[in-house]
C-alpha positions as CSV (number, residue, x, y, z in Angstrom):
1,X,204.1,-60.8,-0.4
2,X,204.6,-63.6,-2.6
3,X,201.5,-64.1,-4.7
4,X,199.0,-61.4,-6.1
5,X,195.4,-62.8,-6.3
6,X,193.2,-61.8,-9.7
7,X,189.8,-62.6,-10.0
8,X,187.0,-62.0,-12.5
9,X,183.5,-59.9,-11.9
10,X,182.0,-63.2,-12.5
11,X,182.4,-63.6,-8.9
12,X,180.2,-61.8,-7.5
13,X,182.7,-60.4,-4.7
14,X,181.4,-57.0,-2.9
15,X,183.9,-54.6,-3.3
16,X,184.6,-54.3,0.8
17,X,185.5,-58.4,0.5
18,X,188.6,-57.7,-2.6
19,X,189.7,-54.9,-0.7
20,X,189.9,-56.2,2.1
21,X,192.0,-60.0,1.1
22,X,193.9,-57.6,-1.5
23,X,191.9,-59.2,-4.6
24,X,192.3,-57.9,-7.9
25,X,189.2,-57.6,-10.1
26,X,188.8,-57.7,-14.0
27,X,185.7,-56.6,-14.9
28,X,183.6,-58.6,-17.0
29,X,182.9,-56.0,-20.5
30,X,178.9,-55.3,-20.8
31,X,178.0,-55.0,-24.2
32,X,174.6,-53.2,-26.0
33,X,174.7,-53.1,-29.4
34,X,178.1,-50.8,-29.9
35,X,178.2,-49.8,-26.4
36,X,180.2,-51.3,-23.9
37,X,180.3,-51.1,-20.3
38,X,182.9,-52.7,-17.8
39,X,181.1,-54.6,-14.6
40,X,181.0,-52.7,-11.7
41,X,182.4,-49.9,-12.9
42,X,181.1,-47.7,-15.8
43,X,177.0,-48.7,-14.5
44,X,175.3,-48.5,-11.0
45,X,172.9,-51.3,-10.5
46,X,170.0,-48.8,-11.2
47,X,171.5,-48.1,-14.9
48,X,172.3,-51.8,-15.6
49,X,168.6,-53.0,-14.7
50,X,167.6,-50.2,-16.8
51,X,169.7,-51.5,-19.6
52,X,168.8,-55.2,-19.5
53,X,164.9,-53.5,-20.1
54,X,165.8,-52.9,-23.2
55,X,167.3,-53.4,-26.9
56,X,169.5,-54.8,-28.2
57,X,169.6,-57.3,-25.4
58,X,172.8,-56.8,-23.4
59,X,175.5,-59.3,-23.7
60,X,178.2,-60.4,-22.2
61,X,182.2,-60.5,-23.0
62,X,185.4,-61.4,-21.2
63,X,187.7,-59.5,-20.4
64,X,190.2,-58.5,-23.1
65,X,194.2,-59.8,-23.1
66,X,194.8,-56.4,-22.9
67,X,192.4,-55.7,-19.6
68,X,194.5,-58.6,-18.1
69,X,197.9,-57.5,-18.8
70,X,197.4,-54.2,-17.2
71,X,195.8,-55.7,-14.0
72,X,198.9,-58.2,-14.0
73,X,201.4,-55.1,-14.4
74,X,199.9,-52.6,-12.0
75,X,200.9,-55.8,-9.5
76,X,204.4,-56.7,-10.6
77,X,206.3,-54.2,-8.2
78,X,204.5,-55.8,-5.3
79,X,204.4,-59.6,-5.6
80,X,207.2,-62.3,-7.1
81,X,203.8,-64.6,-8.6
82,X,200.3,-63.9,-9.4
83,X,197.4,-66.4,-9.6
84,X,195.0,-65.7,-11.7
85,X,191.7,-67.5,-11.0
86,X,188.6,-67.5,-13.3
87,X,184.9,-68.1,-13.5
88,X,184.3,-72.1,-15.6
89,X,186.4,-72.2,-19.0
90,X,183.1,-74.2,-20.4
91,X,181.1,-71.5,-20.7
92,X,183.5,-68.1,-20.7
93,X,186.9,-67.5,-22.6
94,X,187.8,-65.4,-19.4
95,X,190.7,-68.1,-18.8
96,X,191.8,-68.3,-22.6
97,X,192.3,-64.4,-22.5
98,X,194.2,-64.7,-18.9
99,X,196.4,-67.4,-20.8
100,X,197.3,-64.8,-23.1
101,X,198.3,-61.9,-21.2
102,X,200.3,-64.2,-19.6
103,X,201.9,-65.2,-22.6
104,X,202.9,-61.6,-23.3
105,X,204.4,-60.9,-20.2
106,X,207.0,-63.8,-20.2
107,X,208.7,-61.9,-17.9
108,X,206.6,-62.3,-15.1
109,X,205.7,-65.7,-13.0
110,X,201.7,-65.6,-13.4
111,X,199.3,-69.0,-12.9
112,X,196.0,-68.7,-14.6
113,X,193.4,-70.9,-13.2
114,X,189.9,-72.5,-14.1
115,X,187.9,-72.5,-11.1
116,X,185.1,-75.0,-12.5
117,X,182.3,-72.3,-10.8
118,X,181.3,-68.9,-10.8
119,X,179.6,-66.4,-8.5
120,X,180.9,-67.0,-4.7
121,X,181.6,-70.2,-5.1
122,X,184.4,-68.4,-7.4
123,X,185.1,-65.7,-4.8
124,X,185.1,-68.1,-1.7
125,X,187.9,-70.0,-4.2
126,X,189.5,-66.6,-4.3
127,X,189.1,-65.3,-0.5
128,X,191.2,-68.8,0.0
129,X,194.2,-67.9,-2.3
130,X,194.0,-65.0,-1.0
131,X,194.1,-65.6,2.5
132,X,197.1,-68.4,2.4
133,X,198.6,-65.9,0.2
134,X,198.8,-62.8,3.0
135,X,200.4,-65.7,5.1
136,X,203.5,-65.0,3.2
137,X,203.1,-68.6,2.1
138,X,204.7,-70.1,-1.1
139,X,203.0,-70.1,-4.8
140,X,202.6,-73.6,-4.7
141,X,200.6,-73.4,-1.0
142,X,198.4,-71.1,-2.3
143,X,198.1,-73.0,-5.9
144,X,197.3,-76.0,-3.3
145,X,195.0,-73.9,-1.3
146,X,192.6,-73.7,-4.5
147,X,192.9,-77.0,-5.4
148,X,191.3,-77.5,-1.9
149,X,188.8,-75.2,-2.0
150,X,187.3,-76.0,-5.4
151,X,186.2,-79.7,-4.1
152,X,184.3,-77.7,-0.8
153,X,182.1,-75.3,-2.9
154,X,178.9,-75.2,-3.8
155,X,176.4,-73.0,-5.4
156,X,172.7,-73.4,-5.9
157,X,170.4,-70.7,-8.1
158,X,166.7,-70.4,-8.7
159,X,165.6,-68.1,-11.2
160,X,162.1,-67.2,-12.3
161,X,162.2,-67.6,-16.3
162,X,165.5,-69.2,-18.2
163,X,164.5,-66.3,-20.7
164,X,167.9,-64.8,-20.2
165,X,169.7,-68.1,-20.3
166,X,168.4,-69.4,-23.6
167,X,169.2,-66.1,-25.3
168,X,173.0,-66.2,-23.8
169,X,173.6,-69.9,-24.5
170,X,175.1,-70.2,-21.2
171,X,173.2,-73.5,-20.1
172,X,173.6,-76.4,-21.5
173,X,170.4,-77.4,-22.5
174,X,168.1,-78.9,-25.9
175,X,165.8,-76.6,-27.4
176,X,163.4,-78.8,-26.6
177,X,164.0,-79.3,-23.1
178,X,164.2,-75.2,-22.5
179,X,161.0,-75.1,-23.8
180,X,159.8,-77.5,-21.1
181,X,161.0,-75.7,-18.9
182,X,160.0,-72.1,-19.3
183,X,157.2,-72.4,-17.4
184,X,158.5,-73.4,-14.2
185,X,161.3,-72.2,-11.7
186,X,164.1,-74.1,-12.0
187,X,167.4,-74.4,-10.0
188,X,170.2,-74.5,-11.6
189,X,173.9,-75.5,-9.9
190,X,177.6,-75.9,-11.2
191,X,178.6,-79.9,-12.3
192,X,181.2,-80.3,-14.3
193,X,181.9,-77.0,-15.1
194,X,178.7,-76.6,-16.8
195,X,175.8,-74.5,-15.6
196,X,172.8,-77.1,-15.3
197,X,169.3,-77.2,-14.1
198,X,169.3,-79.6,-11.0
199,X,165.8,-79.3,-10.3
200,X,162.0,-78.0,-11.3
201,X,159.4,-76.3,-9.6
202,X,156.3,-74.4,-10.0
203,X,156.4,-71.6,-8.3
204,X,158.9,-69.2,-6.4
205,X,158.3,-70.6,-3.0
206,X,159.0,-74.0,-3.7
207,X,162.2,-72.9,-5.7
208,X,163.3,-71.1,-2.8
209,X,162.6,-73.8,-0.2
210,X,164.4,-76.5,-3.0
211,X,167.7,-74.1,-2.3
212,X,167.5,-73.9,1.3
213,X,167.3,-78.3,0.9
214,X,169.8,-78.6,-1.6
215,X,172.6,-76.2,0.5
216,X,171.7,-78.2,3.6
217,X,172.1,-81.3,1.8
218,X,175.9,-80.2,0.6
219,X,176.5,-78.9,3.7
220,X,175.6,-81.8,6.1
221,X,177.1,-81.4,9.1
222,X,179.8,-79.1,8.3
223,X,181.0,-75.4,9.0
224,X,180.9,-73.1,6.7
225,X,180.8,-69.7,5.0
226,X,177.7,-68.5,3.3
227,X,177.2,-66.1,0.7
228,X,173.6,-65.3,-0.3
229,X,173.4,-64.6,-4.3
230,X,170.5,-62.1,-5.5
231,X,169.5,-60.0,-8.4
232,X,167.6,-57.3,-7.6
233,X,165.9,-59.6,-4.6
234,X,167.2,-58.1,-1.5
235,X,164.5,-58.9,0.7
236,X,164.6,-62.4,-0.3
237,X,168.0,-62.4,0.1
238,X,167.8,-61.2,3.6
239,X,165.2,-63.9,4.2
240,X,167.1,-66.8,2.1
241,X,169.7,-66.2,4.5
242,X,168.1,-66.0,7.9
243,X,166.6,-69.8,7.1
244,X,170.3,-71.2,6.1
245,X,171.3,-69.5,9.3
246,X,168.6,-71.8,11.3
247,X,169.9,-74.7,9.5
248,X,173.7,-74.6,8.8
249,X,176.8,-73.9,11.4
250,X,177.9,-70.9,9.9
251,X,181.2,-69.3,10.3
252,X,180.7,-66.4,8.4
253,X,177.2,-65.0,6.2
254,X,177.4,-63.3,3.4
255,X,174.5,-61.6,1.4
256,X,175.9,-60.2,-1.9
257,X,174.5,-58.7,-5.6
258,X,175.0,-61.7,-7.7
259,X,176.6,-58.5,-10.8
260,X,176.0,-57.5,-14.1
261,X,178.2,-60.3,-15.0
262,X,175.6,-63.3,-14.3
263,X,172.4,-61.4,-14.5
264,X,172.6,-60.3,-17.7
265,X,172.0,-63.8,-18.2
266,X,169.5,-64.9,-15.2
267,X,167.9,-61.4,-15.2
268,X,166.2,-59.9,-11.9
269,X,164.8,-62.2,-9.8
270,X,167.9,-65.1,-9.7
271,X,168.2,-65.6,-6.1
272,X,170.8,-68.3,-4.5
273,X,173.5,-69.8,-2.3
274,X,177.1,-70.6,-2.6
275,X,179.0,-72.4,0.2
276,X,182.3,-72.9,1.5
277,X,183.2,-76.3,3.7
278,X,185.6,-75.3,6.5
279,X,189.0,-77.7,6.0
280,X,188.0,-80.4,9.2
């Protein structure tokens, strides 16, 4: 084939879904205190909840150089290219430490990309690549195929306490306006490449009603794919979904565990929706 596809656990892709569009994952590193932990691999979901429970709050690092050069070498005998696509450079150095793996490994023809997103808004970015990419179609198709992609996603998240977030620094928000904000349920979406809160409500209802309006709204009357977000909200997950299903002309549903990645910084209770528009 002529491109390998690499991807970051910030995605949020189920493990089924990268095996099965050939998608390398590099896992986010979980850190607690001196411990670290790699996403989706070294914890179950049971151990990380435990984890976020308690102290030193858990935090979150990108992968190394080093974690990306060995994902990018166990793929060289297979494909001419890689593309390497990665969860918003304004708020991770995922894409600086991509840039330099690639720069030790001048040998090999490897495109690192910033996606502008995270969760499945990232991996519906990467099931594209991937898919024009097992096509047997050319680097620069599937670099195209991205391009395309990013300006069809979109990802909506209501969370029940921007605890988390204000301790991470991963929303781009005043002290003073986090503190306005902590006691309500706010939704937060992608613009910019920044994490932001779009929205305010007062209780977990409404937030979940403002997602369902908000992914309709982006939608309009388009196809597209689905992927539910959750964090430790299965049920509302399930339920998130069934009411986008009544609303939206879906092509394909998704309901997926948003990853240690994310919640360590929206904790349990983040529930959400990313989309994909279908090319008309």
């Amino acid at each position: 084939m002529a491109c390998g596809i690499v991807v970051d656990s910030s995605a949020s892709l189920p493990s089924w879904l990268a095996e099965k569009y050939g998608i390398t994952v590099v896992p986010v590193t979980i850190q607690q205190g001196t411990r670290t932990y790699r996403d989706g691999r070294d914890l179950t979901t049971e151990q990380f909840y435990d984890l976020l429970s308690k102290e030193p709050p858990l935090k979150t690092s990108q992968p190394s150089p080093g974690d990306f050069i060995g994902a990018y070498k166990a793929l060289k005998a297979k494909f001419h290219s890689i593309v390497s696509i990665h969860v918003t450079a304004k708020a991770s150095g995922t894409c600086q430490s991509a840039l330099l793996a690639k720069a030790a490994l001048p040998d090999m023809d490897i495109e690192v990309l910033d996606s502008g997103t995270t969760s499945m808004a990232l991996g519906f970015i990467a099931v594209a690549a991937a898919c024009t990419a097992g096509l047997g179609k050319t680097k620069q198709e599937v670099l195209q195929a991205v391009e395309n992609a990013k300006k069809r996603v979109h990802v909506y998240m209501a969370i029940s306490t921007l605890t988390q977030l204000r301790r991470s620094g991963k929303i781009g928000l005043g002290q003073s306006l986090i503190g306005s904000l902590l006691s309500v349920k706010p939704v937060l979406t992608m613009r910019e490449g920044m994490l932001e809160v779009c929205d305010r409500v007062r209780t977990y209802p409404r937030a979940f009603e403002r997602v369902v309006e908000l992914i309709s709204d982006a939608a309009g009357e388009s196809t597209v794919k689905l992927a539910v977000i959750y964090s430790k909200t299965r049920g509302e997950a399930l339920r998130l979904a069934g009411a986008l299903q009544a609303r939206l002309k879906c092509s394909e549903v998704l309901t997926c565990d948003i990853g240690a990645a994310l919640a360590v910084h929206g904790g349990p209770g983040m529930i959400g929706a990313a989309i994909m528009k279908e090319e008309a």
